[in-house]
N, C-alpha and C positions, 0 to 999 in steps of 0.2 A: 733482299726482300724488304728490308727496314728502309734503305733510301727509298725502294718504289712507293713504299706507304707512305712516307714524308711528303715526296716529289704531288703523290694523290693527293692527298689532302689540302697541298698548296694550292692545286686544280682546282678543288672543290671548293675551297675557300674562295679562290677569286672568281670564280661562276657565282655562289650564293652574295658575294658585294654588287655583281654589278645588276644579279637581279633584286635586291633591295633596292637599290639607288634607280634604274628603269621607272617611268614611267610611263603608263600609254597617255596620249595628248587629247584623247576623245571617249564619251562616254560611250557605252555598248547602244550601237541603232541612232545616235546625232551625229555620226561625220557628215560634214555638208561637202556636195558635190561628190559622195561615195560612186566610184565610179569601179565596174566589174574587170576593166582595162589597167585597173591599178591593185596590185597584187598580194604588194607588202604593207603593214601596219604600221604607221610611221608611229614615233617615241623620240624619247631622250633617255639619256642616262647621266646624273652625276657621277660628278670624278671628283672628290676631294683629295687636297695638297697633305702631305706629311704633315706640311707646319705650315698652319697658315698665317701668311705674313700681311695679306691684303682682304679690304671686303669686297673687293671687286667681284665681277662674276660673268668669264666670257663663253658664249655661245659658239661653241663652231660647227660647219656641215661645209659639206664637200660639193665637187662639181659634177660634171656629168650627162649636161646638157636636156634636163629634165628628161634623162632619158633612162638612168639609173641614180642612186645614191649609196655612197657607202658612210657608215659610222665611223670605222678607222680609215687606212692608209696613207697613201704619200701625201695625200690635203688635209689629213685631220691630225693623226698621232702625233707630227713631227711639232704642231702651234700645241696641241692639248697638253705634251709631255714638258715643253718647254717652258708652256706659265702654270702647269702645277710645281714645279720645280721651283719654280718664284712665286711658291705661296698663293696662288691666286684660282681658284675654284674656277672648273671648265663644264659646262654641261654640251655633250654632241646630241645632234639632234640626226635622224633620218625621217626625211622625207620621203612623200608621195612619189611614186614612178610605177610606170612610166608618164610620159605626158598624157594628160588628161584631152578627152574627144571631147567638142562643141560649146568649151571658154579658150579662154589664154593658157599657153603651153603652160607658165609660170602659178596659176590660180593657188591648183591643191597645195605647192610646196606653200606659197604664200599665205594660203588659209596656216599649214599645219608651222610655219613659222611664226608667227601673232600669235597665235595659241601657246607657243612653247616661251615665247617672252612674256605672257600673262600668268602663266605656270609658274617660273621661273622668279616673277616679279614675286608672287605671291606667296612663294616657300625662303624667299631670301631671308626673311627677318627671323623663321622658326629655326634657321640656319645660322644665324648670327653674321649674315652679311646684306647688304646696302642694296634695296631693292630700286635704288638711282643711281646703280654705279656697274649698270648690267652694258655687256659691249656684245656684238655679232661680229663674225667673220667666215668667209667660206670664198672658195677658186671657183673660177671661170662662172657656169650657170649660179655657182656658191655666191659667187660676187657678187652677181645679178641679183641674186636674194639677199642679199648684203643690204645692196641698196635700198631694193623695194622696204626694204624692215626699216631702215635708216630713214629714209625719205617721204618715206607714204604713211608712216603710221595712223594719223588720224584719217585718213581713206580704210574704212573697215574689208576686210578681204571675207570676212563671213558674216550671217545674221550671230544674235548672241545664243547661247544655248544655254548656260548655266549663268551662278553666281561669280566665277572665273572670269566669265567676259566683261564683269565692269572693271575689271584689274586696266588698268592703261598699259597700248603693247609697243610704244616707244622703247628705243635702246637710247644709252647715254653716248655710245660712242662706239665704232664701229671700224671693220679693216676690212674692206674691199680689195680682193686680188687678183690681179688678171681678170675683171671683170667684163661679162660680154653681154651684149642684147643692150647697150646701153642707148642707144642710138635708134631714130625712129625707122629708118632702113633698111636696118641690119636687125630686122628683131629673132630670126634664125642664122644659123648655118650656115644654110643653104639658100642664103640669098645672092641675087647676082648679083646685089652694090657691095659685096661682101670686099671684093678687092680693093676696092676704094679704099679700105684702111680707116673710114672716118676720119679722111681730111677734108674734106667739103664740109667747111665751119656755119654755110648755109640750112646745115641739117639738122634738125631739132631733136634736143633729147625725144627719148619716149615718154609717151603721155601717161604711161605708167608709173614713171617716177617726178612723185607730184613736186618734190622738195620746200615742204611745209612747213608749218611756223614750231616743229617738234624735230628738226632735222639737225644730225648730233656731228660734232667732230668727226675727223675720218683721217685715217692716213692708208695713201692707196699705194699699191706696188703691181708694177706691169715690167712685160721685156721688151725692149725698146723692136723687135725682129717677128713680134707677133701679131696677126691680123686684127688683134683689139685694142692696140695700146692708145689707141686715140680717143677710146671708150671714156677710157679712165682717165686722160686727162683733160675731156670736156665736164664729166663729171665735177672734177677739183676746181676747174676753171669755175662752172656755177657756184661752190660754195664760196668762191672769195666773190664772187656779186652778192652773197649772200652775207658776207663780212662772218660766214663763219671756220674757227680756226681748219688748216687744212694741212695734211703734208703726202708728197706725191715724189716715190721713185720710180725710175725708169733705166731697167738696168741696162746695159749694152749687149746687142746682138744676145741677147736672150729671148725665147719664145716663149709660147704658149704652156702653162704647165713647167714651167722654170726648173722648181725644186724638186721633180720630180730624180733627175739625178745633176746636180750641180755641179760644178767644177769648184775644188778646194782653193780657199783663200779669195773666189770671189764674191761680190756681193749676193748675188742668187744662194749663193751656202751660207752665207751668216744674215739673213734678211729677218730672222727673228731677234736678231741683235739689236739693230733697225727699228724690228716694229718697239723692244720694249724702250730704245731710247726716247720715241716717241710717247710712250705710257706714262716714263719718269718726267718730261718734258710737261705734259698734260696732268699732272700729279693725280694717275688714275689708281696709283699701286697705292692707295691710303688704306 
């Protein structure tokens, strides 16, 4: 009876954290582009480190092809647990879903993305971390939203509604993974250039990622075996026209959705290894 009451109260303890740290990303009656086809409330939630060793502060959400999202699982827990571990503050964010009727599939995440980096920008300091030292990252559709956050920010994704929206919703640095929709041809699924692979170098990014004068480091990771891996390395190809710093792996005969169960000892199972030598590399862990 005494462990159940322990065991309970550990429950209720980590329920009452993470509904403190929760935020919703919209006032009651301003969500823009409220659409009755989208069901769930998007939010974030802080995760702070045991000990924190960094003022960094990374964003991450998952994929799912604008068509669900989740807050944990195999796209989020596995980067969220890895750089809290390394001292370094995570906020998840879930998004809009399903896809939104009569704009771009990508819009509402993209509104409730900006928003969660203006959020985020604006509680770093009462946090005691670096409100220019905030990163994004998220799989497949995640990536895609990766980007847009990365690349577009001074393209506003909604009108302003509060004092929040003069927060600037640039990120400093960013990890796009197995990113898709990158390509103007391929901006679903379900497109028939889909097989094409994005080898027709004739093919122009999408007009949706603008890659502006606010557009941040990146280091990208794709499976060399996946219908998008040429997504992500037109993307890196732009930022070195762009002479800005880039780093891009491509693992072998790996798909879509890699780490979902990886094989030990290859690079798909230690690719958080990867991303943080790139962080140290970038001296993001200050």
């Amino acid at each position: 009876m005494k462990r159940t009451f322990v065991l309970a109260l550990g429950v209720l303890s980590a329920i009452t954290a993470v509904a403190e740290n929760r935020m919703e990303l919209w006032p009651e009656g301003k969500m823009p582009d409220r659409q009755a086809v989208q069901t769930n409330a998007p939010y974030m939630v802080w995760h702070a480190p045991k000990e924190l060793k960094s003022k960094a502060i990374l964003i991450a959400v998952s994929g799912g092809g604008y068509k669900r999202c989740a807050i944990d699982g195999f796209e989020v827990e596995p980067i969220r647990d890895y750089f809290l571990a390394h001292g370094v503050t995570v906020v998840t964010m879930k998004y809009r879903t399903p896809r939104p009727e009569g704009i771009p599939f990508h819009q509402t995440a993209w509104q409730d993305a900006q928003r969660t980096v203006r959020l985020v920008r604006r509680e770093a300091k009462r946090r005691g971390l670096d409100p220019e030292n905030i990163g994004f990252t998220g799989c497949s559709a995640g990536g895609h939203l990766t980007l847009l956050v990365a690349t577009s920010s001074q393209t506003p994704a909604y009108a302003p509604i509060d004092e929040i929206d003069a927060e600037p919703c640039h990120v400093n640095w960013a990890i796009p993974v197995y990113a898709a929709y990158v390509l103007s041809d391929v901006m679903d699924s379900s497109s028939p250039n889909l097989k094409n692979r994005g080898n027709d170098l004739s093919v122009p990014l999408s007009p949706y990622l603008k890659f502006d004068g606010k557009t941040c480091p990146m280091c990208f990771f794709c499976g060399d075996a996946d219908w998008w891996t040429m997504h992500s390395v037109r993307a890196y190809h732009k930022l070195r026209t762009m002479d800005i710093p880039a780093e891009l792996h491509t693992f072998v005969k790996e798909q879509h959705c890699f780490m979902r169960d990886p094989k030990p000892s290859t690079n798909a199972a230690n690719w958080k290894d990867i991303v943080w030598g790139w962080i140290v590399r970038m001296e993001i862990n200050r």
